[in-house]
Steps between C-alpha positions, in 0.01 A plus 500: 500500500790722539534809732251736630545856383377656769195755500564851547283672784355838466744753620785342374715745220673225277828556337439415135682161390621454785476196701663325824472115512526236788612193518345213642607432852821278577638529188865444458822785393564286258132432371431903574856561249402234214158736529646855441697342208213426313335786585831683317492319266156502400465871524821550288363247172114722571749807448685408155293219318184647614505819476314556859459867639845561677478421826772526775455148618601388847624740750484400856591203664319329817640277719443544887652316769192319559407375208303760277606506140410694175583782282372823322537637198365655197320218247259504220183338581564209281802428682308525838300166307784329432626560887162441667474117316836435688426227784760638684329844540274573782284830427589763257415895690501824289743751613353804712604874548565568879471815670635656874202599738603876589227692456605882644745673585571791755796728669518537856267281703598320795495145493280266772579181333784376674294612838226300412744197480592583819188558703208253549254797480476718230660883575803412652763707460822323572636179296668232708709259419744198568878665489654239245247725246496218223873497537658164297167452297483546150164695292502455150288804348347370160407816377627797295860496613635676831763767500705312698736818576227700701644576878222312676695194409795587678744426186494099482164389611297521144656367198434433154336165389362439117386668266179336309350773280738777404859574461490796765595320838364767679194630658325751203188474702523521847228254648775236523716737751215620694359111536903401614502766721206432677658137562814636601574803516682665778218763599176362335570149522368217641782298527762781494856269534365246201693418179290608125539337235360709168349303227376703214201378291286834481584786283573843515067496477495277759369279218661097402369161403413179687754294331827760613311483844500150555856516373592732765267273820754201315820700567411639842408160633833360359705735659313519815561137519853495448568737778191332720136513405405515901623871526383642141165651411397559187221810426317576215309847513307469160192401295400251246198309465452181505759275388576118579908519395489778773359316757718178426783712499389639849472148680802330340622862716313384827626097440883619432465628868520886430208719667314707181304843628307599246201826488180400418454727206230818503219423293262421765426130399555192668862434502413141355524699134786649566918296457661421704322593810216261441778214528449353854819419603670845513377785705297771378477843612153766448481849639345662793402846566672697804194446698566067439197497242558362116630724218214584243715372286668240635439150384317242746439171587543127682874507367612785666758456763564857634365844462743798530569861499544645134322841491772809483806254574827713536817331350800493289532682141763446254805743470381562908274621747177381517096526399164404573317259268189289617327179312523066626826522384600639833325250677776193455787661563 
């Protein structure tokens, strides 16, 4: 019968011909490498005897720790057919634009998140914490890059990761450094003395693709492994709609030992259409109000871990200093 092509939900903004494909579970290196051969090959004889629609053919690579394994890239649909009738293939996904959750922006306000982390009744003014401060723990920031030079990371404590969607390994947007320093920052911080890690797979728009995403959850769980999975985190402070490759990608995360802290997304739905957060075995952040009440905006639901500050959030901007943005994407970090 051949692989399912799986149906695209409403919501979801497609990336034309492009596609990300799974493999069926268990399957071998070896198996998974006689695979992407024919796939090259294939798409090369399409290219010159057929005279297909050029097409970039396979791009990304995935192979997690724990088992998940696929690839993206840009195919004709006819070559999707020929892929999907492989018995080696599990589903077939179309490739999705993804988004960051910021939704304004303002100078000047004074933040009450990190109080609110610290208080067990809303309006305290005063955050308290445990003196190590995250110190020896690692936070990978999958986001738009960090400018790792900013002083609140006291010259050391962020550094750069990989780079998944532009050639720019820097922060042109700024949600990435105000996300990191909200983690760890040395004044707005939660966990002021922890390591960041910066892994870029958002624009200077704040704007990537599912497939360089997944690439990026693949590399941060690798290298949080390497240097030991129980201290790392992993957040992700941005939208896409539903998408099963995300939510694989998230729980081969969760089984390769590595905590995943993910926003809910602000489009006031259940969080069950929304990737990865609907994926049960990671934790999943929604926001609250200053007065402990839900966002307006905020997505909802049973799979919901946490609800947290994110309205007028004061943290880090790139080239220094800081500013005040608000939106769920405060909410995980």
């Amino acid at each position: 019968n051949g692989a399912e092509i799986l149906e695209t939900r409403a919501g979801v903004q497609t990336l034309a011909d492009k596609y990300i494909v799974v493999m069926n579970d268990g399957m071998s290196d070896k198996d998974f490498d006689s695979h992407r051969s024919w796939v090259n090959r294939t798409h090369r004889r399409r290219l010159i005897r057929r005279g297909a629609k050029a097409m970039g053919g396979m791009k990304y690579t995935y192979n997690f720790p724990t088992g998940l394994k696929g690839y993206s890239g840009h195919f004709d649909e006819q070559m999707i057919k020929e892929i999907s009738k492989r018995a080696d293939v599990k589903y077939i996904e179309r490739d999705a634009r993804v988004q960051i959750n910021a939704i304004e922006q303002q100078d000047n306000v004074p933040s009450w998140g990190l109080a609110r982390v610290g208080s067990q009744e809303p309006g305290g003014t005063t955050y308290y914490y445990d003196s190590t401060a995250g110190e020896g723990t690692t936070a990978y920031i999958i986001d738009t890059g960090t400018d790792i030079q900013h002083e609140e990371f006291d010259g050391g404590r962020a550094t750069w990761g990989e780079n998944f969607v532009d050639d720019m390994d820097m922060d042109c947007n700024g949600h990435g450094t105000h996300v990191s320093g909200t983690v760890g920052g040395r004044t707005f911080g939660v966990a002021k003395k922890s390591n960041i890690v910066a892994v870029k797979v958002l624009d200077c728009n704040g704007s990537g693709s599912n497939s360089g995403v997944i690439m990026g959850m693949q590399w941060a769980t690798e290298d949080a492994q390497s240097k030991g999975a129980d201290t790392s985190v992993v957040n992700m402070s941005h939208r896409v709609a539903f998408s099963q490759t995300s939510n694989d990608a998230a729980k081969a995360i969760a089984e390769g030992g590595v905590l995943l802290a993910l926003s809910s997304g602000q489009d006031n739905v259940d969080v069950a259409e929304a990737s990865p957060a609907s994926e049960l075995s990671i934790c999943t952040f929604a926001a609250s109000t200053e007065q402990d009440g839900k966002a307006d905006f905020s997505n909802f639901g049973q799979v919901v871990d946490v609800y947290a500050a994110v309205d007028g959030i004061t943290s880090d901007k790139p080239g220094g200093g800081s500013q005040v943005q608000s939106g769920t994407s405060k909410a995980s970090p």
